[in-house]
Kinemage of the C-alpha trace (Angstrom):
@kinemage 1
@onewidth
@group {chain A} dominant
@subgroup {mainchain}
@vectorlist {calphas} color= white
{ca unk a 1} P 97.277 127.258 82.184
{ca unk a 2} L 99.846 129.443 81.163
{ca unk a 3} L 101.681 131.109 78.312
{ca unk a 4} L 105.287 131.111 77.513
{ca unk a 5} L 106.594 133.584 75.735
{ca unk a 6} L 109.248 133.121 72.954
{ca unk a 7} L 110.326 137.045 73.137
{ca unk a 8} L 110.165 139.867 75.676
{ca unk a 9} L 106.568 141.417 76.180
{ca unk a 10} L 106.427 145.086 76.069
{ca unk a 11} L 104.166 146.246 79.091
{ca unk a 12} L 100.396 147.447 77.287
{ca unk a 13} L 101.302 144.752 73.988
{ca unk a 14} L 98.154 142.826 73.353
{ca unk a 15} L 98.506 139.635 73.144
{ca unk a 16} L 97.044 137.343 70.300
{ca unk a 17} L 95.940 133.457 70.725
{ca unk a 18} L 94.913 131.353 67.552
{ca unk a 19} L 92.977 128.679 69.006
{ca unk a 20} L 92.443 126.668 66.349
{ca unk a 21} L 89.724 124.377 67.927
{ca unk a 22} L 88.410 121.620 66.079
{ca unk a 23} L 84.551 120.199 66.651
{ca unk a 24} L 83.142 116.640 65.008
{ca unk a 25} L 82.656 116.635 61.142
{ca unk a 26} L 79.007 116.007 61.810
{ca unk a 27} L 78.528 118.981 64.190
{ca unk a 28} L 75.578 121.026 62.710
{ca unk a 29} L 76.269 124.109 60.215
{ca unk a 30} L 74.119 126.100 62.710
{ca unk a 31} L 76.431 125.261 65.807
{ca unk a 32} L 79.435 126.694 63.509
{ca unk a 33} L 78.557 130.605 64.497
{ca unk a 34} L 79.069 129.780 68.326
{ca unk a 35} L 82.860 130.102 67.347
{ca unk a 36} L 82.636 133.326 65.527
{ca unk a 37} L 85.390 135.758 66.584
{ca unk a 38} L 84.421 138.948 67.063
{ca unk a 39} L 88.168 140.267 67.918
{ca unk a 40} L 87.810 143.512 65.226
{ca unk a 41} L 91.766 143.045 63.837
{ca unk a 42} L 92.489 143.410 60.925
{ca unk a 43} L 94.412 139.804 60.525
{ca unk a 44} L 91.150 138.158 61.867
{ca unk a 45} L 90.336 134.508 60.528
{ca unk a 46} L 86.677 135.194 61.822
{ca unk a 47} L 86.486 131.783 63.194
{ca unk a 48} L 88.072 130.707 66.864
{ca unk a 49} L 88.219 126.843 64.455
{ca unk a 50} L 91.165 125.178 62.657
{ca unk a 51} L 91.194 126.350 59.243
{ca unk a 52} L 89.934 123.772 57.012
């Protein structure tokens, strides 16, 4: 894997991924926190899913 960058990348920049995953519309409700984010920005969805 690897990550191409559209811009230059100042040395010590962190570096942001939205993964956007997606899981089966019959997964289980309780399965759902096992994608929690627990990044701490402020822009945080929460969620490491696809918005819905």
């Amino acid at each position: 894997m690897y990550i191409e960058a559209t811009r230059i990348i100042k040395v010590g920049e962190e570096l942001l991924i939205d993964y956007a995953l997606e899981i089966p519309p019959k997964a289980r409700s309780d399965s759902l926190s096992e994608y929690t984010c627990r990044c701490g920005t402020r822009r945080c969805h929460g969620t490491m899913l696809r918005p819905t």
